[in-house]
DSSP file (Angstrom, degrees, kcal/mol; ACC not computed):
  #  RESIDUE AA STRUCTURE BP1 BP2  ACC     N-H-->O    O-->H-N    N-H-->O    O-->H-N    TCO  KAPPA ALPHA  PHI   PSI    X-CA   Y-CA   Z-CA
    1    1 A X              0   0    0      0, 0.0     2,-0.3     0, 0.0    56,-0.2   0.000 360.0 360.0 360.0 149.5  130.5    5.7  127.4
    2    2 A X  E     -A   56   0A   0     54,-0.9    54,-2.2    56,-0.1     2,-0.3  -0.810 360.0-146.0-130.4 153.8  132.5    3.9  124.7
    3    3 A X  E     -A   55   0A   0     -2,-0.3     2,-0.4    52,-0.2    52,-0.2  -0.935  11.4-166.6-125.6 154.9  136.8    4.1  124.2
    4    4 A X  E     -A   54   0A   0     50,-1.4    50,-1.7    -2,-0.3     2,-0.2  -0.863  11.7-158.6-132.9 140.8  139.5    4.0  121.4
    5    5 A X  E     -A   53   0A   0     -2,-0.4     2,-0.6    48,-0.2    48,-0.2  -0.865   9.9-176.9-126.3 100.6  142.7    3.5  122.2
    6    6 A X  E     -A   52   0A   0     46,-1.7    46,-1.9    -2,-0.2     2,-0.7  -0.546   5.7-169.3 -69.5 108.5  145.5    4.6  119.7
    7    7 A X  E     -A   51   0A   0     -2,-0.6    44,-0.3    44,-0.2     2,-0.3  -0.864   7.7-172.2-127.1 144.4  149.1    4.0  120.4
    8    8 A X  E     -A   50   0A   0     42,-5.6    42,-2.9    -2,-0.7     2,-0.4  -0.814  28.6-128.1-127.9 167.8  152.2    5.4  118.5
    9    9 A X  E     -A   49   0A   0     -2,-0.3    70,-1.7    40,-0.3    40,-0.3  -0.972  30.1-158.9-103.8 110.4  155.6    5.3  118.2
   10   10 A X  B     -C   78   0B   0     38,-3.4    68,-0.3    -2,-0.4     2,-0.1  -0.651  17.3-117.4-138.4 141.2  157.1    8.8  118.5
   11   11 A X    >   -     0   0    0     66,-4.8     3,-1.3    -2,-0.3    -1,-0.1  -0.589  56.3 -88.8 -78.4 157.2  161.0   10.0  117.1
   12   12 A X  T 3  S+     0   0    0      1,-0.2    35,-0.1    -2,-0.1    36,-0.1   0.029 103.6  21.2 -52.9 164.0  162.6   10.8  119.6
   13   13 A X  T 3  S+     0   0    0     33,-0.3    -1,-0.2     1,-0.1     4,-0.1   0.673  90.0 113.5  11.7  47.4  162.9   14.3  121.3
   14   14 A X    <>  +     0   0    0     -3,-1.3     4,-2.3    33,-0.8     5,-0.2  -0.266  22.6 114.9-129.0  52.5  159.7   15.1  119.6
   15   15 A X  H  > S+     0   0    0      2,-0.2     4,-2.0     3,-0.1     5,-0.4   0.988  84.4  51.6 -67.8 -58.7  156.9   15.5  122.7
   16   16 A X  H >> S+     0   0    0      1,-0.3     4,-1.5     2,-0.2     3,-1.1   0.925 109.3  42.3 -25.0 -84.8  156.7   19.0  121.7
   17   17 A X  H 3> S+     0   0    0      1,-0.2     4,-1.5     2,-0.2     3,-0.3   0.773 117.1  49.8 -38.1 -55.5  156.1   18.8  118.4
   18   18 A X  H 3X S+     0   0    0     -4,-2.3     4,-0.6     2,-0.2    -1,-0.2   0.368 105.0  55.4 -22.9 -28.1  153.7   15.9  119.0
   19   19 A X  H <X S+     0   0    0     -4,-2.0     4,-0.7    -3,-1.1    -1,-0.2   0.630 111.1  48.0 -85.8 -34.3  151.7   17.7  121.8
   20   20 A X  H >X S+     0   0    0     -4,-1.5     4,-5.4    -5,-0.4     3,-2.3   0.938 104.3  56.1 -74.9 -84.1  151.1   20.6  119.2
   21   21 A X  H 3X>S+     0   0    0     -4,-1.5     5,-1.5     1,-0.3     4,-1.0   0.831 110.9  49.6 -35.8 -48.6  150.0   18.1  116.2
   22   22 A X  I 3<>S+     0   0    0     -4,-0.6     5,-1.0     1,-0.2    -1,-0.3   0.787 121.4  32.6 -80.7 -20.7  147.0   16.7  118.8
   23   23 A X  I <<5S+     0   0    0     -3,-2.3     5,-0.3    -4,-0.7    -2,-0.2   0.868 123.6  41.0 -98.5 -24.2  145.8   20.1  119.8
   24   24 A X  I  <5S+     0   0    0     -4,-5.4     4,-0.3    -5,-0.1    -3,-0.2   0.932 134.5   6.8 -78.5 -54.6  146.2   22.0  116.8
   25   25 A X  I  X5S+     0   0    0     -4,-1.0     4,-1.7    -5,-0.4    -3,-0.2   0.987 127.6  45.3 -94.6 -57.3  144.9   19.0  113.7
   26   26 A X  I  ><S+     0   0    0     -5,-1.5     4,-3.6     2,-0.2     5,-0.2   0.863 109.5  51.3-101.9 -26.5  143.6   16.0  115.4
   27   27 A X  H  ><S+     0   0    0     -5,-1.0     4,-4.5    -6,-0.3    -1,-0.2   0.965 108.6  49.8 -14.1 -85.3  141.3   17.7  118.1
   28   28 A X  H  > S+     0   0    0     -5,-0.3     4,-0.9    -4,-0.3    -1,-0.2   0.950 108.6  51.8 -44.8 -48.1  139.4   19.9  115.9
   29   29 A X  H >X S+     0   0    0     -4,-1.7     3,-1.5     1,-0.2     4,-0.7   0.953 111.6  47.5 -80.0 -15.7  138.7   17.1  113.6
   30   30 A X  H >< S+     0   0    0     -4,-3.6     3,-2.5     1,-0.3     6,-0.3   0.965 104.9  60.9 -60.7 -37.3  137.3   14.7  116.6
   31   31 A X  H 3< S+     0   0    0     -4,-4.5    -1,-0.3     1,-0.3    -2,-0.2   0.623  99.9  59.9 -75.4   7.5  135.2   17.5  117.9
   32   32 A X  H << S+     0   0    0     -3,-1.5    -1,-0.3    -4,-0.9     2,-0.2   0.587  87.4  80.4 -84.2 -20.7  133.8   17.3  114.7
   33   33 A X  S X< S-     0   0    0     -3,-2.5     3,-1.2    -4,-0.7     2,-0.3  -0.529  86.2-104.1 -80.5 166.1  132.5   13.8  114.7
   34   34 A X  T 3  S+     0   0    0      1,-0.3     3,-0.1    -2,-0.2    -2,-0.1  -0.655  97.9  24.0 -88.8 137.1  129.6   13.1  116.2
   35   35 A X  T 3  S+     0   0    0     -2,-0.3    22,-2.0     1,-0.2     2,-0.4   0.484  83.6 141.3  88.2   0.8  129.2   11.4  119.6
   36   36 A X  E <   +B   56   0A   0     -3,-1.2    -1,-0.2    -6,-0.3    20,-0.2  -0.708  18.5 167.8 -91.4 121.5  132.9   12.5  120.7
   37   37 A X  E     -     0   0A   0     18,-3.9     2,-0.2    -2,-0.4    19,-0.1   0.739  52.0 -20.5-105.7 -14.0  133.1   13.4  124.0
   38   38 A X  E     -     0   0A   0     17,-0.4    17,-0.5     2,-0.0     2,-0.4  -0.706  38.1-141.7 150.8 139.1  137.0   13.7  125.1
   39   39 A X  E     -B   54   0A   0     15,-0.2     2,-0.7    -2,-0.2    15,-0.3  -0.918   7.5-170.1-123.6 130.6  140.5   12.7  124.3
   40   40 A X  E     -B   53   0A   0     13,-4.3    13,-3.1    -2,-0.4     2,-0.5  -0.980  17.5-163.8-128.1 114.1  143.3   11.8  127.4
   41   41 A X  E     -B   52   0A   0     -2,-0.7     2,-0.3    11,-0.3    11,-0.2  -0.977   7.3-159.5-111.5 108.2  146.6   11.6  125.1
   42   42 A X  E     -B   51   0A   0      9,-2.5     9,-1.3    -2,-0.5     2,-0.4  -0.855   0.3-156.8 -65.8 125.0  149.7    9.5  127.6
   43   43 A X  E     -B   50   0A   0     -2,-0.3     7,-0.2     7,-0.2    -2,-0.0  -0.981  18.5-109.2-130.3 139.9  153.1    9.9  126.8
   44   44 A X        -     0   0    0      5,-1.8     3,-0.2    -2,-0.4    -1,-0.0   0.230  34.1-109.8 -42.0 155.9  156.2    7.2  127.8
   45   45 A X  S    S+     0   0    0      1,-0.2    -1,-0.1     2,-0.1    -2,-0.0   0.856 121.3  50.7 -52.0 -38.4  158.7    8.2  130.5
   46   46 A X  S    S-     0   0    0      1,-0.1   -33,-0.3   -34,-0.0    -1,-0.2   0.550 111.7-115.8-104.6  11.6  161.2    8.5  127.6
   47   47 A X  S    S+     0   0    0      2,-0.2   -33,-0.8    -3,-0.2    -1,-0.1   0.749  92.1 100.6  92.3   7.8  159.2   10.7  125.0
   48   48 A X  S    S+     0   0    0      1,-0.1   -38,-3.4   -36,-0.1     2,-0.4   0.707  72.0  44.0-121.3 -13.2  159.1    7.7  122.5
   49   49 A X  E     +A    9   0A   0    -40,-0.3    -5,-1.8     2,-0.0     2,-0.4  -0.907  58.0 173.9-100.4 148.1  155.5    6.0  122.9
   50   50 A X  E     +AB   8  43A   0    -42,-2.9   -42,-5.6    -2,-0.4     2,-0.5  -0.966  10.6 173.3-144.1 162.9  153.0    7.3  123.0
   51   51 A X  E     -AB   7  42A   0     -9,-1.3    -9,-2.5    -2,-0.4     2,-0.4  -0.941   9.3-161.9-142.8 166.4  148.7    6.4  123.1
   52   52 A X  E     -AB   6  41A   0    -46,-1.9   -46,-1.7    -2,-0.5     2,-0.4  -0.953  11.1-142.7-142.3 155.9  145.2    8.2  123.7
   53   53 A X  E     -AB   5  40A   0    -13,-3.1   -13,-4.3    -2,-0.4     2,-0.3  -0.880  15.8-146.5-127.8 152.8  141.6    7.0  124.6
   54   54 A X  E     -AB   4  39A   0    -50,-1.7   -50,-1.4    -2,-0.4     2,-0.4  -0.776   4.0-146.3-111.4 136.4  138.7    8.6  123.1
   55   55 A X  E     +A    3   0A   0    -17,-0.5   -18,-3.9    -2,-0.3     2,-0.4  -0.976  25.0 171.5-125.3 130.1  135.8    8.8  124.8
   56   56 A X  E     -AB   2  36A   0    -54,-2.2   -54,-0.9    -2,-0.4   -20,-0.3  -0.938  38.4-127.9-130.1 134.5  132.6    8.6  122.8
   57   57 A X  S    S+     0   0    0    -22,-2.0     2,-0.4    -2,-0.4    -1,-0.1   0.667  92.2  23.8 -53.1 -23.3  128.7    8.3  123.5
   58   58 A X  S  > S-     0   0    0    -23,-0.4     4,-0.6     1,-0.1     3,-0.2  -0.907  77.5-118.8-137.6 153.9  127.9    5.1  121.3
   59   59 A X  T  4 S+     0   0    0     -2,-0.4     5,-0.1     1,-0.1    -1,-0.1   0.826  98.4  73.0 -48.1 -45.9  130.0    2.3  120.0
   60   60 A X  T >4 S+     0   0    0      2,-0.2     3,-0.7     1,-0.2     4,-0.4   0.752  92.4  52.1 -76.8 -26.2  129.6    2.9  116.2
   61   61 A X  G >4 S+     0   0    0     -3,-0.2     3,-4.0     1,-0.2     2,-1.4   0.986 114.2  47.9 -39.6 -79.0  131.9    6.2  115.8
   62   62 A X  G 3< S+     0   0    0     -4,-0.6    -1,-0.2     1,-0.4    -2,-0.2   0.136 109.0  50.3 -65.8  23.3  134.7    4.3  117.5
   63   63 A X  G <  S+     0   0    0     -2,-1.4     2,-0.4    -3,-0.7    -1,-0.4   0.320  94.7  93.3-139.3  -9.7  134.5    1.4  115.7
   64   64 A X  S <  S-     0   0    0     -3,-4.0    -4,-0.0    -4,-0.4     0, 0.0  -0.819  85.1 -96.9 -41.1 101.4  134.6    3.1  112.6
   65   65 A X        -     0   0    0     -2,-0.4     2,-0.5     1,-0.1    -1,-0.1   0.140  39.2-146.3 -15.8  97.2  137.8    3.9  110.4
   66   66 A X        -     0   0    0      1,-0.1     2,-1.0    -4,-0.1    -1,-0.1  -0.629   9.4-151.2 -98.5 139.5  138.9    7.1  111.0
   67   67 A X        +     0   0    0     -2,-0.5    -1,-0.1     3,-0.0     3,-0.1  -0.665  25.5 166.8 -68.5  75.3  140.6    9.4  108.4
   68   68 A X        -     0   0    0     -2,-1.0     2,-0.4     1,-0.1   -42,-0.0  -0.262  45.5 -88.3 -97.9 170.7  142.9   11.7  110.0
   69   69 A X        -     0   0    0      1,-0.1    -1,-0.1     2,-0.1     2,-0.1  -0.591  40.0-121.6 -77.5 134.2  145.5   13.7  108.0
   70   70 A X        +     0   0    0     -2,-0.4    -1,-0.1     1,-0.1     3,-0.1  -0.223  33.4 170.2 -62.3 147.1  149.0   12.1  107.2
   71   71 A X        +     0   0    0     -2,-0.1     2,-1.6     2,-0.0     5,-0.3   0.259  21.3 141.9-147.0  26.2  151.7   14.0  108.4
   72   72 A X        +     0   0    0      4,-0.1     2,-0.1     5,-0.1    -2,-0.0  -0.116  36.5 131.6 -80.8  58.4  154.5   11.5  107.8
   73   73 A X  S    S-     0   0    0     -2,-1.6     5,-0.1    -3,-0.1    -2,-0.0  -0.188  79.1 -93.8 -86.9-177.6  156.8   14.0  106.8
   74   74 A X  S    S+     0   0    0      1,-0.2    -2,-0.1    -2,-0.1    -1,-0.1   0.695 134.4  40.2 -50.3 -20.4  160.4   14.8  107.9
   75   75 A X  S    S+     0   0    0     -4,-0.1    -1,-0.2   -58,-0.0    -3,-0.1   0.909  90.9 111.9 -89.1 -49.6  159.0   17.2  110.6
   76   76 A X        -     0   0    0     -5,-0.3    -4,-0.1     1,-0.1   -58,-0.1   0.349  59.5-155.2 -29.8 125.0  156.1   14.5  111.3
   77   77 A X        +     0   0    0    -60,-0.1   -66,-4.8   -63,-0.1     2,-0.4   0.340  66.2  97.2-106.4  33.7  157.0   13.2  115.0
   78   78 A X  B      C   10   0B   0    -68,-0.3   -68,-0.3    -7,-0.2   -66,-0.0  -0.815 360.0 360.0 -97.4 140.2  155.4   10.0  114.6
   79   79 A X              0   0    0    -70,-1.7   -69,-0.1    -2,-0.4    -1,-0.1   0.041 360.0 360.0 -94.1 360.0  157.9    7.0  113.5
């Protein structure tokens, strides 16, 4: 078993919104690579970091570049 670890910076009083965005868009598209086995998403006592491990059968997925969709929009709760 192999890990990624992502950490982000989150605007503030935006867990919700953020919580949404990882089950609804970025989910789907992991369970679409191959070799992805499960995603454990932490978020800060104060709702403004946050990071997630990936869990993957081989090293070479997670060490890849991954595309995900931008969402740095006004709604976007990433910082």
């Amino acid at each position: 078993m192999f890990t990624r670890r992502v950490s982000m910076h989150l605007k503030p009083n935006s867990v919700a919104e953020f919580t949404r965005t990882i089950e609804k868009d970025i989910l789907p598209l992991l369970r679409k690579q191959k070799g992805f086995q499960d995603e454990i998403t932490f978020i800060g006592m104060t709702g403004t970091e946050a990071f997630g491990i990936s869990l993957w059968d081989t090293a070479e997925p997670r060490l890849k570049p991954m595309r995900l969709p931008t969402r740095r929009s006004t709604r976007s709760p990433l910082q």
